[in-house]
C-alpha distance (Angstrom), angle and dihedral (degrees) to the residues before:
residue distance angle dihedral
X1 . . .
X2 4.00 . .
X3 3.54 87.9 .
X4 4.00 89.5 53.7
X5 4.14 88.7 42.8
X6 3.96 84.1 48.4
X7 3.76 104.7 46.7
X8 4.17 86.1 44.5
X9 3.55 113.5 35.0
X10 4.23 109.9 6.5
X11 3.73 119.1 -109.8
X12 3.96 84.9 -98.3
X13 3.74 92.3 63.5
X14 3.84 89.6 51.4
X15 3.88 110.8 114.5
X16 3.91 132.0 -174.4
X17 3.35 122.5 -133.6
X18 3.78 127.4 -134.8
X19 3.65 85.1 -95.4
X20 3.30 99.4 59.7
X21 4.09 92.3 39.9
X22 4.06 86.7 55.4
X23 4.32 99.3 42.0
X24 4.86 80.5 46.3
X25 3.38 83.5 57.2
X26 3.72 103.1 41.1
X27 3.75 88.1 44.5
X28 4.20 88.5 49.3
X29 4.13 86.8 49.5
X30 4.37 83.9 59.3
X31 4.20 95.4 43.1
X32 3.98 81.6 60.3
X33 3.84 87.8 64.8
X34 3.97 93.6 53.8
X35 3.76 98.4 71.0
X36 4.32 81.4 58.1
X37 3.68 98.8 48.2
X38 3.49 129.7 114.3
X39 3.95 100.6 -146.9
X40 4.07 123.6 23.9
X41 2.51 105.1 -160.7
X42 3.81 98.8 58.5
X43 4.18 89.8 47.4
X44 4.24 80.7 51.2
X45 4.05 84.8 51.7
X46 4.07 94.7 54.4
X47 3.58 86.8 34.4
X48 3.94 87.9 61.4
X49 4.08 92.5 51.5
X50 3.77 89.0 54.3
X51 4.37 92.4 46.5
X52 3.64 94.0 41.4
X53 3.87 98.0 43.7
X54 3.95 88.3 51.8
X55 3.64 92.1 44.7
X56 4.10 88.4 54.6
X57 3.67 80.9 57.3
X58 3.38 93.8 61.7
X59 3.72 100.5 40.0
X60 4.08 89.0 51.7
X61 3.83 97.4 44.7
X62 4.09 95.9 59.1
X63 3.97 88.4 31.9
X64 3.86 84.1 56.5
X65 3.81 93.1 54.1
X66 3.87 94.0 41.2
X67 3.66 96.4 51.7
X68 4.09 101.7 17.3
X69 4.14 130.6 -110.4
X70 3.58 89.4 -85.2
X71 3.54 100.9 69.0
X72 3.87 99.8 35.0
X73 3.90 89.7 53.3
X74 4.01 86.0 58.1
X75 3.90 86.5 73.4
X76 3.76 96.6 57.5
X77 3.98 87.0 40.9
X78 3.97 98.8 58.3
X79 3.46 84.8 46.3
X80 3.51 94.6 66.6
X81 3.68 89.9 40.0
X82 3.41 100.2 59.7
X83 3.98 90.2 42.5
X84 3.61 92.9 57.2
X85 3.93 93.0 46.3
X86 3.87 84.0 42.6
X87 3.83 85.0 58.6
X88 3.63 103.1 42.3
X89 4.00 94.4 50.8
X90 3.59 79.5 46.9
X91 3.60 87.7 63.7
X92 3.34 107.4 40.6
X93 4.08 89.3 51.5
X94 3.65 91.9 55.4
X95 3.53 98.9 45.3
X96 4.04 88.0 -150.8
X97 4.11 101.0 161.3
X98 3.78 119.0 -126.4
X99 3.96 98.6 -101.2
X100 3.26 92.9 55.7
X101 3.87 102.9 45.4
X102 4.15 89.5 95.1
X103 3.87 94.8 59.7
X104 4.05 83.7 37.6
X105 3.57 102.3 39.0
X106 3.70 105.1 102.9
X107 3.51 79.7 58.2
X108 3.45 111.4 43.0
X109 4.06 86.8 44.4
X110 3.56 96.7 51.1
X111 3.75 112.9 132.0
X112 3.57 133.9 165.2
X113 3.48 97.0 -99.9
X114 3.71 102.3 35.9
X115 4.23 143.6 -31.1
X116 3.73 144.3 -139.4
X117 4.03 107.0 -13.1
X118 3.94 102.0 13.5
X119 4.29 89.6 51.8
X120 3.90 83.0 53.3
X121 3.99 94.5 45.5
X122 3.27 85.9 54.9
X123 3.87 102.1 44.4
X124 3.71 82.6 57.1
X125 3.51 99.9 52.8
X126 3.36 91.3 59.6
X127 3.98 103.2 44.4
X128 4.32 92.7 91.6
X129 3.75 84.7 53.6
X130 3.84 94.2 45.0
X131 3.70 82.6 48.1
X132 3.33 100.6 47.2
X133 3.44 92.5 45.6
X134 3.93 86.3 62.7
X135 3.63 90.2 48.6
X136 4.04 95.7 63.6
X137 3.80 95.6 40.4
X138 3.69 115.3 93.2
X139 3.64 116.4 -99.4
X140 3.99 104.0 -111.7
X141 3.51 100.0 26.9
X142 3.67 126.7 111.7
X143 3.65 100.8 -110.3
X144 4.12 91.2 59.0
X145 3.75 83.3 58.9
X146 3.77 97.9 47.1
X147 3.79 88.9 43.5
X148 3.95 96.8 59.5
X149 3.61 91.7 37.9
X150 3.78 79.5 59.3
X151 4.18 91.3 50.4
X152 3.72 81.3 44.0
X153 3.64 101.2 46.3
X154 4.56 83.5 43.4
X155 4.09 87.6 55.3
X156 3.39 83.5 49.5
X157 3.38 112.9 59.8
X158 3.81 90.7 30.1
X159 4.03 85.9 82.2
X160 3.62 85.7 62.7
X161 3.02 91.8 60.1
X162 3.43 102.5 56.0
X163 3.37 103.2 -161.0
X164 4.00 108.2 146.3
X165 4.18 89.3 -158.8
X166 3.96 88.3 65.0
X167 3.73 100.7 39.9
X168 3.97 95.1 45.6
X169 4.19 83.3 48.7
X170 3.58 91.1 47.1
X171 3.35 101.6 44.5
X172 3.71 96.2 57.9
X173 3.28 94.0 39.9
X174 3.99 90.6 57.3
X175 3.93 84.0 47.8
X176 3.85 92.3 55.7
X177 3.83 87.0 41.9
X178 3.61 85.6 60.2
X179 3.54 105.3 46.7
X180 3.64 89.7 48.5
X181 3.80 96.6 51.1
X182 3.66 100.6 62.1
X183 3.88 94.2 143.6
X184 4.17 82.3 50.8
X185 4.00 86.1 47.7
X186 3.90 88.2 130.2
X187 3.89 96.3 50.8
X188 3.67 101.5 35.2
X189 4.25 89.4 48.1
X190 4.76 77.9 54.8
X191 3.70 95.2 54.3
X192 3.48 95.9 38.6
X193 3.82 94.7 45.9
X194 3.49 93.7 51.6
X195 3.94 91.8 54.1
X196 3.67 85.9 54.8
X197 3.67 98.0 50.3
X198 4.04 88.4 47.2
X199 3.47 90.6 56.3
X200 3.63 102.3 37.7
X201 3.91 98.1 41.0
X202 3.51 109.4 29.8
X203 3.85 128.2 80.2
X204 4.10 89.6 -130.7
X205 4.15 84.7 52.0
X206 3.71 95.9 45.3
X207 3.98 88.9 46.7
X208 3.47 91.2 53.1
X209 4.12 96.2 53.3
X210 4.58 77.6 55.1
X211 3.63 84.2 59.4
X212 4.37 81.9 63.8
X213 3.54 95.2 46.4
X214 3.65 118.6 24.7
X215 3.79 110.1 91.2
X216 3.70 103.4 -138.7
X217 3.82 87.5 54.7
X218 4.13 78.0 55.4
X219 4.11 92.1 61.7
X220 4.01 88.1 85.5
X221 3.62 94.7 66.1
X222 3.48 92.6 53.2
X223 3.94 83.7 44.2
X224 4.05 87.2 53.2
X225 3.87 94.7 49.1
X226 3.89 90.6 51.4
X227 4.02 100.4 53.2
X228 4.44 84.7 40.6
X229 3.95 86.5 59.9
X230 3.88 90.4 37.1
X231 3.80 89.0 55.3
X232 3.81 96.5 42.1
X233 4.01 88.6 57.1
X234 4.34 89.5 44.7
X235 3.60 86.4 57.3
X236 3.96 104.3 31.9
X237 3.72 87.4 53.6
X238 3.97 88.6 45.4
X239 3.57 97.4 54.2
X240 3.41 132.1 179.8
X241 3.38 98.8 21.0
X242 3.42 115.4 12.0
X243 4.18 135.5 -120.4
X244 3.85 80.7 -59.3
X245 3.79 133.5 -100.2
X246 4.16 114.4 -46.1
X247 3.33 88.2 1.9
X248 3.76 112.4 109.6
X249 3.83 94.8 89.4
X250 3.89 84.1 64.9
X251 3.12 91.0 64.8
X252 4.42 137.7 118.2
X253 3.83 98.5 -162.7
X254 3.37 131.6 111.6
X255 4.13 99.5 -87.7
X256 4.08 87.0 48.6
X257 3.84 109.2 170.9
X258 3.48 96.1 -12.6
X259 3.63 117.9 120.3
X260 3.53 113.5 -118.4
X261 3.87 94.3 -129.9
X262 3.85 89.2 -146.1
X263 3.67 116.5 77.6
X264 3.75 95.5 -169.3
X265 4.31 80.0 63.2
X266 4.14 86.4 37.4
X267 4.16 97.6 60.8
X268 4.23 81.9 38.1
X269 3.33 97.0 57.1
X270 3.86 102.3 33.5
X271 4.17 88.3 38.0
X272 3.36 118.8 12.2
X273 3.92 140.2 -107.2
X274 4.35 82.6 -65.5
X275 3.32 86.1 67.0
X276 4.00 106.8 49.1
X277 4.05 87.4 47.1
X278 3.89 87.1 53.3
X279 4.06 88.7 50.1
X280 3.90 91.5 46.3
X281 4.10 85.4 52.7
X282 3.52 94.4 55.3
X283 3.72 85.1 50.5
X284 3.54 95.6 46.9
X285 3.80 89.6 52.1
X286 3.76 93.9 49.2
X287 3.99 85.7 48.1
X288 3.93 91.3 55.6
X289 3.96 94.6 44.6
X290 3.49 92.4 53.6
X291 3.91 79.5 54.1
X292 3.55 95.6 59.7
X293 3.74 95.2 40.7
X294 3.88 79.5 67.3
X295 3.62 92.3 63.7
X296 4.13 90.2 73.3
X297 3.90 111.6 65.5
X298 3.72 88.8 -142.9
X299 3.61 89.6 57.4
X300 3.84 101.6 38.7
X301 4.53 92.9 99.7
X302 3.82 83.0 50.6
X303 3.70 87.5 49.9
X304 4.15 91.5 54.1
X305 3.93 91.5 38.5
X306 4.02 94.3 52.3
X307 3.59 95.1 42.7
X308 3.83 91.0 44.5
X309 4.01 92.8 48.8
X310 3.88 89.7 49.7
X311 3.75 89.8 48.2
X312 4.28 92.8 44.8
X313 4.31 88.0 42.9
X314 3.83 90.3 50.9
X315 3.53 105.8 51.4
X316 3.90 99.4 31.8
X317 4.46 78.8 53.7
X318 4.34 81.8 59.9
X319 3.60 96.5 70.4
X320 4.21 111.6 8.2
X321 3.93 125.3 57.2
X322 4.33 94.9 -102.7
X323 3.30 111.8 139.8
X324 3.98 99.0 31.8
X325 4.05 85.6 71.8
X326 3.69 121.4 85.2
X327 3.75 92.5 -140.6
X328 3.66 100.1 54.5
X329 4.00 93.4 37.7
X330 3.86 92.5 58.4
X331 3.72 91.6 35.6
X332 4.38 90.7 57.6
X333 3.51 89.5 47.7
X334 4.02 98.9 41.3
X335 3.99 82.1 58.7
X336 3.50 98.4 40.0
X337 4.13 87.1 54.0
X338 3.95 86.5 53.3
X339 3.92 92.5 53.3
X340 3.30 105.4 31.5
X341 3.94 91.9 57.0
X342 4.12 103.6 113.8
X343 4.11 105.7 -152.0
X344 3.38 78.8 171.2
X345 3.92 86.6 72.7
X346 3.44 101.5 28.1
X347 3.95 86.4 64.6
X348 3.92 94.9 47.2
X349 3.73 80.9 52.8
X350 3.31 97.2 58.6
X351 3.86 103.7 40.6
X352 4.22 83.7 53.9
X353 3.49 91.3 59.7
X354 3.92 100.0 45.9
X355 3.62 104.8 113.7
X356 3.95 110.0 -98.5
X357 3.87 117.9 -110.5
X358 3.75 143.9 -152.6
């Protein structure tokens, strides 16, 4: 890429954007916490997941206007193709019945890369690309069909799962899908009937709707409220700047190793109150960009799906362990460099620099 920018335009000509100005200064906010860490090389590790996730932004966004949305949002797609098979043959090998999949489900959802609540953080994440990804496909083709047997197939195995913080986000986010895509009243009214009937006639759906009402399935809220006051006092009693970046395993206070499950109370603790403003900026200024991607009628579904992924990402990051993992970090920002990449601007752009003529 900087040899692209430097062949084209001259490192002088290169400009941030207020993106870039607000995720320097979120990243500065997190170096102040190194020179109060115990271990380096574990602030250097976090550190890492916050450069290389941005720098997947980067990649994705000028891939995305190379190549177009369509085939960038493919990636994220197979990926939730191949987890949901990955699940299902899980299934099947096991042989665990339906009822029993909540006691089981850590178990029955274990994959390499993650199991139970993280697979369906992650299925969520990607459900405004998946649906966006329907959106720019033509409507009779073969790859519209794939692509919501792919939401389908995501609904789906989400019920394995059985993590109530992914179903209540997907669920209204298939209901605001649905009022939104009125033209689409035929295909939105499939995708959300067949989540319906999966939850309603299925032993994995009906096991989920326990995980609402059975009390020992209850004990983990109390559980969540616990390590959210634990890590309010680690980082009230570390004040200005936290116990330093990376550091909070290192830690003999009440929450211990525990992840915080919050990571609005994770950059508090570990950096300070400077740094949770500076993450809230860079959300802000992803918030107003998808704004202005609005403003071009061939960006306007990329406008809904960025804003809705930001929105998904930031409260499922209140109350499960999100953005503290490498995978989903890159992953959010991989999309959100699909999306937020304006052709729209990339063609004025290039007609203002065309040469003038007589």
């Amino acid at each position: 890429m900087i040899l692209k920018a430097r062949s084209t335009t001259g490192l002088r000509a290169m400009e941030w954007s207020t993106i870039e100005w607000a995720y320097a200064a979120f990243l500065a906010t997190t170096l102040l916490g190194v020179l109060f860490g115990l271990n380096v090389w574990r602030a250097m590790a976090t550190l890492k997941v916050y450069v290389i996730g941005f720098v997947g932004f980067e990649v994705a966004r000028r891939a995305a206007r190379d190549l177009g949305r369509k085939a960038l949002l493919w990636g994220p797609v197979l990926f939730m193709i191949i987890t949901a098979a990955m699940l299902g043959v899980r299934v099947l090998q096991l042989g665990v019945p339906g009822f029993k999949s909540v006691l089981l489900r850590t178990y029955v959802t274990h994959l390499p890369w993650g199991t139970s609540n993280f697979v369906a953080a992650v299925q969520v994440l990607c459900m405004p690309a998946l649906a966006l990804l329907i959106r720019l496909t033509s409507a009779r083709s073969a790859g519209r069909w794939f692509a919501v047997l792919a939401m389908v197939g995501t609904l789906g195995s989400m019920l394995i799962t059985s993590s109530r913080g992914g179903f209540v986000l997907s669920t209204i986010y298939l209901a605001t899908l649905s009022y939104r895509l009125r033209r689409s009243l035929p295909l939105a009214l499939l995708v959300g009937g067949a989540f319906v009937v999966g939850v309603v006639a299925t032993p994995f759906g009906q096991a989920m709707l326990t995980r609402f009402t059975n009390n020992q399935n209850l004990d983990s809220i109390v559980f969540r409220a616990r390590i959210w006051q634990a890590a309010w006092e680690r980082g009230a009693t570390h004040l200005p700047f936290g116990v330093g970046i990376g550091q909070g395993v290192l830690q003999a206070d009440r929450l211990q190793i525990m992840d915080p499950h919050d990571f609005l109370l994770t950059l508090f603790s570990e950096n300070g109150p400077l740094t949770v403003v500076a993450w809230l900026v860079v959300l802000i200024t992803l918030w107003r960009r998808a704004g202005r991607l609005g403003d071009s009628p061939d960006d306007s579904a990329a406008s809904r799906a960025l804003r809705a992924t930001l929105m998904l990402s930031f409260f499922n990051c209140l109350f499960e362990p999100t953005f503290s993992s490498n995978l989903y970090f890159l992953l959010f920002w991989w999309i959100l460099g699909i999306i937020e990449a304006m052709k729209g601007a990339v063609r004025r752009a290039a007609k203002t620099a065309q040469p003038a003529t007589t």
